[in-house]
Each structure stands twice: as C-alpha cells, then as structure tokens.
Residue frames as a rotation matrix with the C-alpha (Angstrom) as fourth column:
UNK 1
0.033 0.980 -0.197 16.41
-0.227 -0.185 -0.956 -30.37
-0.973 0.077 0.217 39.65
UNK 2
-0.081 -0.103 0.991 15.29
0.889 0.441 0.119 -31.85
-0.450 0.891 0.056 36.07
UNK 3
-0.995 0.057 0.082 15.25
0.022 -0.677 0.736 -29.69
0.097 0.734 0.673 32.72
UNK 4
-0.665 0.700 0.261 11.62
0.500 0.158 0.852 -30.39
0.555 0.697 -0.455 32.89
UNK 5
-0.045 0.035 -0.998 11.08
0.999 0.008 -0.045 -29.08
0.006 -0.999 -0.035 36.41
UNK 6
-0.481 -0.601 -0.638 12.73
0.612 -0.752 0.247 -26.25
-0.628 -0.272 0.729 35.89
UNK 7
-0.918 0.202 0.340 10.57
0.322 -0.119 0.939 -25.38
0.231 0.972 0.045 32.51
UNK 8
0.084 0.887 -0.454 7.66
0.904 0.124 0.409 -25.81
0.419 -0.445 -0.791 34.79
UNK 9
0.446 0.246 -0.861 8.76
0.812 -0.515 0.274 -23.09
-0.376 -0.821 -0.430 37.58
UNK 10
-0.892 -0.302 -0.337 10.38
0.137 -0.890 0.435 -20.66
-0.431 0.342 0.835 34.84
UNK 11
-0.683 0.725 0.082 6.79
0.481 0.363 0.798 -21.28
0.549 0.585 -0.597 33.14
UNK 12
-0.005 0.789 -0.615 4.75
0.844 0.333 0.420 -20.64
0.536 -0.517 -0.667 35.92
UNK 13
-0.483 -0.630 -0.608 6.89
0.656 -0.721 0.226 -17.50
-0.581 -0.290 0.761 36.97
UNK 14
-0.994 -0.110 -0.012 6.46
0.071 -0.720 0.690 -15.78
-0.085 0.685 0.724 34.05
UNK 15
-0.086 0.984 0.154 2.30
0.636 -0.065 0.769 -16.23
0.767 0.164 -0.621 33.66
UNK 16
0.290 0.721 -0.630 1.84
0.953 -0.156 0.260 -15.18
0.089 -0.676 -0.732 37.00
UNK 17
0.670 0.292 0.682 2.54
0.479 -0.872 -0.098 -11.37
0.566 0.392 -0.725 35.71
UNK 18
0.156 -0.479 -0.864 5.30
0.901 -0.289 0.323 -10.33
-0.404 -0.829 0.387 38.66
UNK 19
0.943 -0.242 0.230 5.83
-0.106 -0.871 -0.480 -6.74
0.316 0.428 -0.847 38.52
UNK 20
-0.073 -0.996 0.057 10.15
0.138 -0.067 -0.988 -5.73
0.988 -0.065 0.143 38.56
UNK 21
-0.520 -0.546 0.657 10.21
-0.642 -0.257 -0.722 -4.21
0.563 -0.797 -0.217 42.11
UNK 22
-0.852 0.199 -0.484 8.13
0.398 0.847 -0.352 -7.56
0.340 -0.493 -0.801 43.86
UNK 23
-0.816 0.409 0.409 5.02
-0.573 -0.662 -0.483 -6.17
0.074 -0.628 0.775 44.22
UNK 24
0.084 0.899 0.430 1.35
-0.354 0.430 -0.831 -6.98
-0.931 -0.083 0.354 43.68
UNK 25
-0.708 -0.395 0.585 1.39
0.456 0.377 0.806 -9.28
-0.539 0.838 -0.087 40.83
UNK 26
-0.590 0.250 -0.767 0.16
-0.581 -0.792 0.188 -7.41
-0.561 0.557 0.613 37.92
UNK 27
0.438 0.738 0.514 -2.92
0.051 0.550 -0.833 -9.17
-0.897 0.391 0.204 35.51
UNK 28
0.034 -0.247 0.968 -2.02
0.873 0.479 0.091 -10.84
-0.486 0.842 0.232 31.95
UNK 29
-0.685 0.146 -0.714 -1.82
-0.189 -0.982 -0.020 -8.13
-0.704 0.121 0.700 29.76
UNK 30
0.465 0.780 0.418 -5.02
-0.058 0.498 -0.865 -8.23
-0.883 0.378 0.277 27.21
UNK 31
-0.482 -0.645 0.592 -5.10
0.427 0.418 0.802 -9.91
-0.765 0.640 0.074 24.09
UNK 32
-0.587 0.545 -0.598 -6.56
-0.687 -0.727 0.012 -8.15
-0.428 0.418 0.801 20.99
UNK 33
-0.094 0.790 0.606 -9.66
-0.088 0.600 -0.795 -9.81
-0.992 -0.128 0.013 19.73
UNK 34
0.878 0.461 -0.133 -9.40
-0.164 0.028 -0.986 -8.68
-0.450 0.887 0.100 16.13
UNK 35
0.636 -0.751 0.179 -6.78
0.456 0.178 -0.872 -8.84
0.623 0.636 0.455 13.11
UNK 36
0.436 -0.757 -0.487 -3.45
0.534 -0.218 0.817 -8.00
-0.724 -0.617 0.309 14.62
UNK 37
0.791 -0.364 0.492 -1.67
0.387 -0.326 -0.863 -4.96
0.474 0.872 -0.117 12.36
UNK 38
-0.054 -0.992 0.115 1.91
0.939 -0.090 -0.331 -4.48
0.339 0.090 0.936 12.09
UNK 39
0.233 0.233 -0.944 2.33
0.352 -0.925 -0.142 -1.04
-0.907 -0.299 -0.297 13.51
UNK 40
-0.573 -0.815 0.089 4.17
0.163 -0.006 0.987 -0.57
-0.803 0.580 0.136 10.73
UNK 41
-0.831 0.553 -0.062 1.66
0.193 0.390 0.900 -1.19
0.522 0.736 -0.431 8.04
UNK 42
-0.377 0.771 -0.514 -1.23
0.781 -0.034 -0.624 0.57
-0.498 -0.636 -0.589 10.49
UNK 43
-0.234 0.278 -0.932 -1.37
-0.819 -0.573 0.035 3.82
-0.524 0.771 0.362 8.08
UNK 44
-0.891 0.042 -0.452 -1.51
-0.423 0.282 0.861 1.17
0.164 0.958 -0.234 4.89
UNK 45
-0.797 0.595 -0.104 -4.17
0.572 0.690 -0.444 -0.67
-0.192 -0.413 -0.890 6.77
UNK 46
0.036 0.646 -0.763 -6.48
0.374 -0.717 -0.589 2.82
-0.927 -0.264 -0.267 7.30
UNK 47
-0.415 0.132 -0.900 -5.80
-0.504 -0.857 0.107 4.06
-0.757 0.498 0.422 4.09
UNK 48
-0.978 0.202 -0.059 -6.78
0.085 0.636 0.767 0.96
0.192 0.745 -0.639 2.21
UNK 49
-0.140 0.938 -0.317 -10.46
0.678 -0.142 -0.721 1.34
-0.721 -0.315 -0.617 4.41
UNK 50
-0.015 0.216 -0.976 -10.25
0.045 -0.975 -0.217 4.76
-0.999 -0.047 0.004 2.11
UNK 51
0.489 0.009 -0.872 -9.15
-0.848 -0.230 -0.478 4.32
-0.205 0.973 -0.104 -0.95
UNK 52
0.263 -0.499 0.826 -7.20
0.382 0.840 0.386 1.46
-0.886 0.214 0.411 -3.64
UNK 53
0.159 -0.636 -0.756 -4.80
-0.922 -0.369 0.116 1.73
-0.352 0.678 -0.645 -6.21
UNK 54
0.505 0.105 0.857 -4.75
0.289 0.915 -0.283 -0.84
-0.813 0.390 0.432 -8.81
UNK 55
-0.458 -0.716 -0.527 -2.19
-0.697 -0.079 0.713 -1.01
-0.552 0.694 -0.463 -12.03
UNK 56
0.584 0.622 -0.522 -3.99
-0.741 0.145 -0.656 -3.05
-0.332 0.769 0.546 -14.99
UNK 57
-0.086 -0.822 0.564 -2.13
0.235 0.533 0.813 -6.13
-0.968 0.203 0.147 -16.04
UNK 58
-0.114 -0.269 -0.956 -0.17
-0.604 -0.745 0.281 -5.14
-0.789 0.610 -0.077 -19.19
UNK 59
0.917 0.394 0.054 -0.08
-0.083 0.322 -0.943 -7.00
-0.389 0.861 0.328 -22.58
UNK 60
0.270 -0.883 0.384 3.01
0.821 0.420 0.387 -8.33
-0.502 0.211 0.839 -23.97
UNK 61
0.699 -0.053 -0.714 4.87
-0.291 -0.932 -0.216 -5.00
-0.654 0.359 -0.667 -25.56
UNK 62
0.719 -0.585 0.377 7.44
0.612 0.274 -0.742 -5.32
0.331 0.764 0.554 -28.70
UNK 63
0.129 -0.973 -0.192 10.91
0.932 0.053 0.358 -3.95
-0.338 -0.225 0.914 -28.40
UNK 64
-0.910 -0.393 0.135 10.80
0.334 -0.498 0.800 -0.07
-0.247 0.773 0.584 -29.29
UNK 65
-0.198 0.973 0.121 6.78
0.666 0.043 0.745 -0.48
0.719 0.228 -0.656 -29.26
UNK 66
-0.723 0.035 0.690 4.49
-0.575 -0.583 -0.573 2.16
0.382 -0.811 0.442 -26.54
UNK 67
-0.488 0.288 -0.824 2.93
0.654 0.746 -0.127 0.33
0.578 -0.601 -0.552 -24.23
UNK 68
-0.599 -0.166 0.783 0.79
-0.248 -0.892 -0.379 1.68
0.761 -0.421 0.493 -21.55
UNK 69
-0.721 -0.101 -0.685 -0.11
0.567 0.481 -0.668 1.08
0.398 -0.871 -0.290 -17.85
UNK 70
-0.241 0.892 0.383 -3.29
0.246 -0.326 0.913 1.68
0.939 0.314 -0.141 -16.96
UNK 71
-0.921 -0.243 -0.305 -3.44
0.370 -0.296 -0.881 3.11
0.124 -0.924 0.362 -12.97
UNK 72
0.208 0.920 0.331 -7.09
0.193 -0.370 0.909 3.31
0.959 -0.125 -0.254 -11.35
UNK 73
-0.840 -0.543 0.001 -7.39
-0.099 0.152 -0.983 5.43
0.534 -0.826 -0.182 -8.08
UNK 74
-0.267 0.946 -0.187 -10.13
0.472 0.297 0.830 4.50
0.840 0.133 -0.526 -6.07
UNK 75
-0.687 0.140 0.713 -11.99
-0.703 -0.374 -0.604 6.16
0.182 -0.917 0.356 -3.18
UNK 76
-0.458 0.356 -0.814 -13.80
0.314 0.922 0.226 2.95
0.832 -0.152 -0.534 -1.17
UNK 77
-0.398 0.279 -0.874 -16.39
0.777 0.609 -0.159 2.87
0.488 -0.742 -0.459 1.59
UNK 78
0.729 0.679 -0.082 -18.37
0.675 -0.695 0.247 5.79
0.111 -0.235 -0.966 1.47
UNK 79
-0.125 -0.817 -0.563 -15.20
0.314 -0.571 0.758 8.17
-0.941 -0.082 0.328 0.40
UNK 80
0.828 0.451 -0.333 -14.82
0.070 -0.673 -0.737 10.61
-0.556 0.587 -0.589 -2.29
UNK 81
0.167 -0.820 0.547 -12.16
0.985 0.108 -0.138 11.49
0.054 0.562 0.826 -4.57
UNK 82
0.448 0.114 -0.887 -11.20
0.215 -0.976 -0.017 15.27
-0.868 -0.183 -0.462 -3.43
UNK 83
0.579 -0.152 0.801 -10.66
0.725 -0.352 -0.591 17.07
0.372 0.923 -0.093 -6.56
UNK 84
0.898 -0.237 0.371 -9.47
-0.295 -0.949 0.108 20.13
0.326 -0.207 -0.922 -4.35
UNK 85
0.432 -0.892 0.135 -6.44
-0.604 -0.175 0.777 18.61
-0.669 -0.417 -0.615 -2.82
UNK 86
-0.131 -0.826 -0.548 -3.22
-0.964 -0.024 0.266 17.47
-0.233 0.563 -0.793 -4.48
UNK 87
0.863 0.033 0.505 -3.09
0.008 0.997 -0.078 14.17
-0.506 0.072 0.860 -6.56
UNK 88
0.347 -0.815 -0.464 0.14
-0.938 -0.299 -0.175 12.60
0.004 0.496 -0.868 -8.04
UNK 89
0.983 -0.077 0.164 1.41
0.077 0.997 0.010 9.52
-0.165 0.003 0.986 -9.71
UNK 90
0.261 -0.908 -0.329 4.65
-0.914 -0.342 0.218 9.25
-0.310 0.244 -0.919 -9.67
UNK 91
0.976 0.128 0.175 6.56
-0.073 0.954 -0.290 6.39
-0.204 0.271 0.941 -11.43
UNK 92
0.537 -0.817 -0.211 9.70
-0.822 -0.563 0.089 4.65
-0.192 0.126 -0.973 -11.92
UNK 93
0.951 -0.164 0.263 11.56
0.179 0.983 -0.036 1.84
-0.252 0.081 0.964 -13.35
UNK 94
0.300 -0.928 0.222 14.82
-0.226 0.157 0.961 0.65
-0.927 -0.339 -0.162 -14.12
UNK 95
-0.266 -0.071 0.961 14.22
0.471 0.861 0.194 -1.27
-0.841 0.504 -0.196 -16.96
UNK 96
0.285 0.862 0.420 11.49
0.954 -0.213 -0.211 1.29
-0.092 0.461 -0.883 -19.01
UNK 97
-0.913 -0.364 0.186 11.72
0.404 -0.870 0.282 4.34
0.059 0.333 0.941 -20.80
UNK 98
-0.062 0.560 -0.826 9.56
0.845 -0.411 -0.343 7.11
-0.532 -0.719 -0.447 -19.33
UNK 99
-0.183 -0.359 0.915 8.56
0.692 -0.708 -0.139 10.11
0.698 0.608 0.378 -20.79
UNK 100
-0.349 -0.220 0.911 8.27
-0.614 -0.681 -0.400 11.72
0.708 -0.699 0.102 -17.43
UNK 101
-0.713 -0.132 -0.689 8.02
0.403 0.727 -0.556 10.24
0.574 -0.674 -0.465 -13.88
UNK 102
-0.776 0.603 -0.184 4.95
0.045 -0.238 -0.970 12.51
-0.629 -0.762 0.157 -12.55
UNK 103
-0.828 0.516 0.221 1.68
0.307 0.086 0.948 12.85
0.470 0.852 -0.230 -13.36
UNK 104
-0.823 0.517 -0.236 -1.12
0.136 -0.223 -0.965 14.39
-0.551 -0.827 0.113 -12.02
UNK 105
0.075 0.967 -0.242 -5.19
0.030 -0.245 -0.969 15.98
-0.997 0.065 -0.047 -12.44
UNK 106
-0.018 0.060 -0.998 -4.18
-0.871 -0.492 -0.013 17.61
-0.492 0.869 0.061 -15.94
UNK 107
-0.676 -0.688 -0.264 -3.15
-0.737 0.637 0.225 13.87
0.013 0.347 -0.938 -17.09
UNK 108
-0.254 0.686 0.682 -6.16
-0.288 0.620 -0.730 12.04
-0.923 -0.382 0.040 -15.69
UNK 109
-0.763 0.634 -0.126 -8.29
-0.049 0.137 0.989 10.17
0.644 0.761 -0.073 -19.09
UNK 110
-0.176 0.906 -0.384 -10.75
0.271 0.420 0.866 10.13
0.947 0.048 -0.319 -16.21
UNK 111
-0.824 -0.210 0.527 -11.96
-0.085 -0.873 -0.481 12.59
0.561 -0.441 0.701 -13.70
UNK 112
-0.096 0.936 0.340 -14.74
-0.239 -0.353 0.905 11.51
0.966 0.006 0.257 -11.24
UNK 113
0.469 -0.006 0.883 -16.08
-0.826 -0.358 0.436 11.86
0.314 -0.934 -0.173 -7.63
UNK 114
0.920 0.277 0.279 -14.77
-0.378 0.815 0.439 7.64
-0.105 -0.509 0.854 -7.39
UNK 115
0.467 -0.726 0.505 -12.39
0.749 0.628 0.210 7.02
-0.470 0.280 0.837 -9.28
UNK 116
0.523 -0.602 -0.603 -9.41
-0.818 -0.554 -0.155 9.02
-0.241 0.574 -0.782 -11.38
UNK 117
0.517 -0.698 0.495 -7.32
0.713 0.672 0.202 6.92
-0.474 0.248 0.845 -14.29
UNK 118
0.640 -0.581 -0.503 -4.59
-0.548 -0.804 0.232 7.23
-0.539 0.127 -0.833 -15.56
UNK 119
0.900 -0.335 0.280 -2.49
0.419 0.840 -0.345 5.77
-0.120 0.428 0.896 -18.78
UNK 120
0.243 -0.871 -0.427 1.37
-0.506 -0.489 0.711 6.07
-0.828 0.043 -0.559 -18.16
UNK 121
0.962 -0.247 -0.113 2.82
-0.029 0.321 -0.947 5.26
0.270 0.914 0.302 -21.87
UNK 122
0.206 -0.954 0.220 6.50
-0.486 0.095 0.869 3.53
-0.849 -0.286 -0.444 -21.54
UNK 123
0.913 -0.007 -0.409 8.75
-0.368 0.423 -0.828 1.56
0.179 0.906 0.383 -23.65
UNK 124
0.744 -0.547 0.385 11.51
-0.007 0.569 0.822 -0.93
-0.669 -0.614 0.420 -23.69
UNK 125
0.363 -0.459 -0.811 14.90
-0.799 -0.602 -0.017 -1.19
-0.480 0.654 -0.585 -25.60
UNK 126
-0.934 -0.288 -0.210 15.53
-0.276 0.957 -0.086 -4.57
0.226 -0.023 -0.974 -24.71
UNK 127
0.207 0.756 -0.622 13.19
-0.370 0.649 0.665 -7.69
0.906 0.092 0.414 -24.45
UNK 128
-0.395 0.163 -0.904 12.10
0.544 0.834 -0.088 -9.26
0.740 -0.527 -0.418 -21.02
UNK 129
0.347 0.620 -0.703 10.79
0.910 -0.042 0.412 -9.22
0.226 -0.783 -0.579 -18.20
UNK 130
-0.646 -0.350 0.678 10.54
0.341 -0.927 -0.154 -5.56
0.682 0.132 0.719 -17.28
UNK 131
0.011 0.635 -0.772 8.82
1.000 -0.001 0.014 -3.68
0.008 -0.773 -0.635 -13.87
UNK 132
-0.093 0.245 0.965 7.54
0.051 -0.967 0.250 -0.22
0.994 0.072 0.078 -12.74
UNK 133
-0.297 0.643 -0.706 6.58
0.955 0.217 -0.203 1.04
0.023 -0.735 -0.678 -9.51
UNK 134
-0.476 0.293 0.829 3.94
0.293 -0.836 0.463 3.43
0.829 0.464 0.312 -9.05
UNK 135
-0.751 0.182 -0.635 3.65
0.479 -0.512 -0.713 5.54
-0.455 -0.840 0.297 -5.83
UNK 136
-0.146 0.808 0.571 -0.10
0.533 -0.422 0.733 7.06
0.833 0.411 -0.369 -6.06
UNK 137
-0.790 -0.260 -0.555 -0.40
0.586 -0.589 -0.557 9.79
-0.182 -0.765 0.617 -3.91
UNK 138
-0.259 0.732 0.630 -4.64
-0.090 -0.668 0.739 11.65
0.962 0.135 0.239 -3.42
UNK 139
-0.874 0.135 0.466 -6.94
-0.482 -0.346 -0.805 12.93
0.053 -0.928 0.368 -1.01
UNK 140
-0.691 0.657 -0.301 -9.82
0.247 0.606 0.756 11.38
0.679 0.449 -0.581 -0.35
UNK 141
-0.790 0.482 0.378 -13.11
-0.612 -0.664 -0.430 12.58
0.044 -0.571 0.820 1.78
UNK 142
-0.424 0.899 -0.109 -16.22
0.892 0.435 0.118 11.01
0.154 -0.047 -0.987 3.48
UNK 143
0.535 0.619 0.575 -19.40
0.290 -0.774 0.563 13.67
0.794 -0.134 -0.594 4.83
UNK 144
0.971 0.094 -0.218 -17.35
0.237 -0.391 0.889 13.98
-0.002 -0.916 -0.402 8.14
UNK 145
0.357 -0.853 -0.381 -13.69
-0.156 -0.456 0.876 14.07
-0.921 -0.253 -0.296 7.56
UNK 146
0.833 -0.346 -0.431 -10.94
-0.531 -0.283 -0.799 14.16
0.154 0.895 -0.419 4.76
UNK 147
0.136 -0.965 -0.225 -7.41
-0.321 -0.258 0.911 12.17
-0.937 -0.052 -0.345 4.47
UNK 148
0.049 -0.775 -0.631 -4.33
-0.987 0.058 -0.148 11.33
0.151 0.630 -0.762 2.11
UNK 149
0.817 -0.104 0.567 -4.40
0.139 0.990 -0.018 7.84
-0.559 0.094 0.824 0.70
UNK 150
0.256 -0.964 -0.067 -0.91
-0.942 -0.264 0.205 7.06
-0.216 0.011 -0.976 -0.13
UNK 151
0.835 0.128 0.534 0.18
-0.066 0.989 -0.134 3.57
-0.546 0.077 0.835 -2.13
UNK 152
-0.181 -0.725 -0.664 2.80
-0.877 -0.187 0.443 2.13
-0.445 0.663 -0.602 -3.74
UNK 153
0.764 0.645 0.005 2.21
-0.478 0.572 -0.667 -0.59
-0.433 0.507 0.745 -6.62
UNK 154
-0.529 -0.745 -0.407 4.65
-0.685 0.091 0.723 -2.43
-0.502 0.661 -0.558 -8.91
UNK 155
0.863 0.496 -0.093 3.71
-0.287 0.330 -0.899 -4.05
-0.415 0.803 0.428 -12.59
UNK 156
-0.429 -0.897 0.111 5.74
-0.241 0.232 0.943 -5.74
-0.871 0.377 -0.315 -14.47
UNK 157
0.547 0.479 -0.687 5.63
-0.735 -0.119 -0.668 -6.87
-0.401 0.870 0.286 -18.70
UNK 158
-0.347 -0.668 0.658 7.46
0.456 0.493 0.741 -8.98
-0.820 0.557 0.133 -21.00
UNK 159
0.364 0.013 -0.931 8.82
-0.559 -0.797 -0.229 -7.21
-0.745 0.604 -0.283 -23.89
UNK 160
0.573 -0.371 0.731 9.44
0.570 0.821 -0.030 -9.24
-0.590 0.433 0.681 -26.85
C-alpha cells in the first residue's frame, strides 16, 4: 500500500470519532466558537474583565538620583475598587534600590471608588538599563458579587 493511501485510511480513522472498546462511533467533539484561553491564563483572562494594572513609563533617572514609578490600579467594567478588603503592591528588582518592597492603602497618593495610585520611589547605583516587577494584589466589586484582581507588571529605565 502507498504512503499516501495509508495517510488517507489513518485520516479517515481518526475523524470518524471510534470510541476505545469498538463501539458506537462517538460525534466530533465541539469546537469553541469564541477566543480560545490557555487554561492557564483563564484566572488572568477574568480578572483583566475586572480590573488593570498599569506602571507609567519612567523618565531617564541619573545615577544616585530618586526616581519614581507611578502604578495605577484600576477597577474596569462596571467594578469598584473595595476599600474594605486587602490591597498590596509589592515590588522587586534586581537592579534598584528599594526603600521597602510592600505597599499598601496607607501609601496610596490616590484613594477612589476606580482607581488607587501609587508612586514607588527607587534608585540606581549604576547606569543602564534597569527593571522592576510589580505584583498588584486588590479586591474589586460589581452590585452583585466581589473578587481579587491579581497582576504582575514589569518596567524598566535607563539610568544615566
């Protein structure tokens, strides 16, 4: 029998849905009509519907200079910012000098039902390219339910 033959009747096999123990053959399984999400990335999917976390591009910083990173959290699509449940930025770099790696409510320059900012102040010893990442971590609420929007960001600078 040719290679092509054979392509055919291993082809044609497989579509037609056999079940393992030779029964009734079993129908295609459906296909999903909409966006296909990673299971993986199904929470990031739902919580983006809720809320967004954005990091300001920075501004060139001197060597030794403070700098600071401007972190908006949003509540999107007919969500709130819950004020009652826990919020926290947390940050971290390799490169940058932190004066502390949380932050939360008390920290906010801005405090309202949409949005909450926040300005994390860093600095570099050395020049270049230089990154953060900031894990943002609130609750958010519509009229019927409540959850936890959960992101991580990264920013980078160039430090002269």
């Amino acid at each position: 029998m040719s290679l092509r033959l054979s392509l055919v009747i291993l082809v044609g096999l497989t579509g037609m849905g056999c079940s393992r123990n030779g029964g009734e053959p079993r129908p295609p399984a459906a296909r999903p009509t909409g966006p296909v999400v990673e299971p993986s990335r199904a929470a990031e999917a739902t919580a983006s519907f809720r809320c967004s976390v954005s990091v300001d591009e920075l501004p060139k910083t001197a060597v030794g200079a403070r700098g600071v990173a401007r972190v908006s959290l949003r509540a999107t699509n007919g969500y709130h910012v819950n004020q009652e449940a826990p919020l926290e930025v947390t940050v971290a770099s390799d490169d940058l000098d932190l004066p502390r790696s949380r932050f939360g409510v008390a920290e906010a320059s801005l405090l309202a039902q949409d949005e909450v900012r926040m300005e994390i102040p860093f600095s570099a010893r050395t020049p270049g390219r230089k990154s953060m990442s900031v894990h943002a971590r609130f609750g958010v609420c519509s009229d019927s339910k409540c959850a936890e929007c959960r992101q991580l960001r990264r920013m980078s600078t160039l430090i002269d």
